[in-house]
C-alpha positions in Angstrom: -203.4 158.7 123.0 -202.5 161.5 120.5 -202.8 159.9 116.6 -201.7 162.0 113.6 -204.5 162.7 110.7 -204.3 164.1 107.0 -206.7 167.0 106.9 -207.3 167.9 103.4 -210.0 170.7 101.8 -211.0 172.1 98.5 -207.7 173.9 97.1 -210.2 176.7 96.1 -211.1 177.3 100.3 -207.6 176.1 101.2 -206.6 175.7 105.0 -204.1 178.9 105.1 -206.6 181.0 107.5 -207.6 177.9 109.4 -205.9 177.9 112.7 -204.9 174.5 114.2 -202.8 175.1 117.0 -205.7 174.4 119.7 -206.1 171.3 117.9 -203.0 169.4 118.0 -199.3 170.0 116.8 -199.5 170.7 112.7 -197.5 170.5 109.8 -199.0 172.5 106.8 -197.8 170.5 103.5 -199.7 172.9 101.0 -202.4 175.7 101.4 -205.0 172.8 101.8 -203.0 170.0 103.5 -201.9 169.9 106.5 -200.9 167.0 109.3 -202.2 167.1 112.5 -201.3 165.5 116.0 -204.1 165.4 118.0 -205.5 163.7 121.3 -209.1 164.4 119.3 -210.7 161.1 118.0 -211.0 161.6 113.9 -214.4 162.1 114.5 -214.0 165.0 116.4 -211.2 166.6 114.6 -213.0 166.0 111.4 -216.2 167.9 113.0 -214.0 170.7 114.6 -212.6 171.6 111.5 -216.0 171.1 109.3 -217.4 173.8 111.6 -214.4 176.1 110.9 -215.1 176.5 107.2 -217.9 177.6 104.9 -220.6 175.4 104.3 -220.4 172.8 101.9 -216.6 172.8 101.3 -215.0 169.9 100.4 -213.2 168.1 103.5 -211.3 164.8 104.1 -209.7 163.4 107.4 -207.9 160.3 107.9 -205.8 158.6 110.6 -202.3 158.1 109.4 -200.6 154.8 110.7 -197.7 155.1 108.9 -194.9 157.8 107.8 -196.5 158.8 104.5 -194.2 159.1 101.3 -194.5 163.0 99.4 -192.2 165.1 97.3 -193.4 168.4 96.9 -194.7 169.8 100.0 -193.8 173.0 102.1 -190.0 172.5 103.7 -189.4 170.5 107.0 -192.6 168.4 105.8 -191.2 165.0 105.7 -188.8 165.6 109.0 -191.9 166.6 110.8 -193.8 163.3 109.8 -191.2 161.1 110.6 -191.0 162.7 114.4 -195.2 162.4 114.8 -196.1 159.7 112.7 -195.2 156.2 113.7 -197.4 152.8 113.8 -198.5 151.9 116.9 -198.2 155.0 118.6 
C-alpha cells in the first residue's frame, strides 16, 4: 500500500539533481523538499535516497497521514497533496 513521505535535505545539497521517478510519484515543493508516493516502506525510501547523495548531508523522511498546510511552495504543490495524501490510505 503506497503512503506519501516528506523528503527534506540540507538547502545547501538541495534535491534538484536527485531523481525520484523510480521511487514513487513526486511533487517537488522547493529545491530540497519534495513529496513522494511510494509503495517503499520509510525505511527504504529514507535509505534509497541517503545513498543518492554525498555523505553526510543532512536528510529527513517522514510518513504524511494527513494533507499538510504550506504557502509558498513551487505551483500545483497543494493540488498535488490533496490528490496523494489522504489518512487512511
Amino acid at each position: 500500500m503506497a503512503s506519501t513521505y516528506s523528503v527534506v535535505v540540507d538547502p545547501d545539497v538541495g534535491l534538484d539533481g536527485i531523481e525520484f521517478d523510480d521511487l514513487g510519484v513526486e511533487q517537488r515543493l522547493s529545491p530540497s523538499h519534495v513529496l513522494v508516493r511510494s509503495d517503499l516502506t520509510q525505511s527504504e525510501l529514507y535509505h534509497d535516497v541517503k545513498w543518492r547523495l554525498p555523505a553526510d548531508t543532512a536528510l529527513f523522511v517522514g510518513r504524511l497521514a494527513d494533507t499538510p498546510k504550506m504557502k509558498g511552495q513551487r505551483p500545483g504543490s497543494v493540488r498535488w497533496s490533496r490528490e496523494h495524501v489522504a489518512a487512511g490510505e
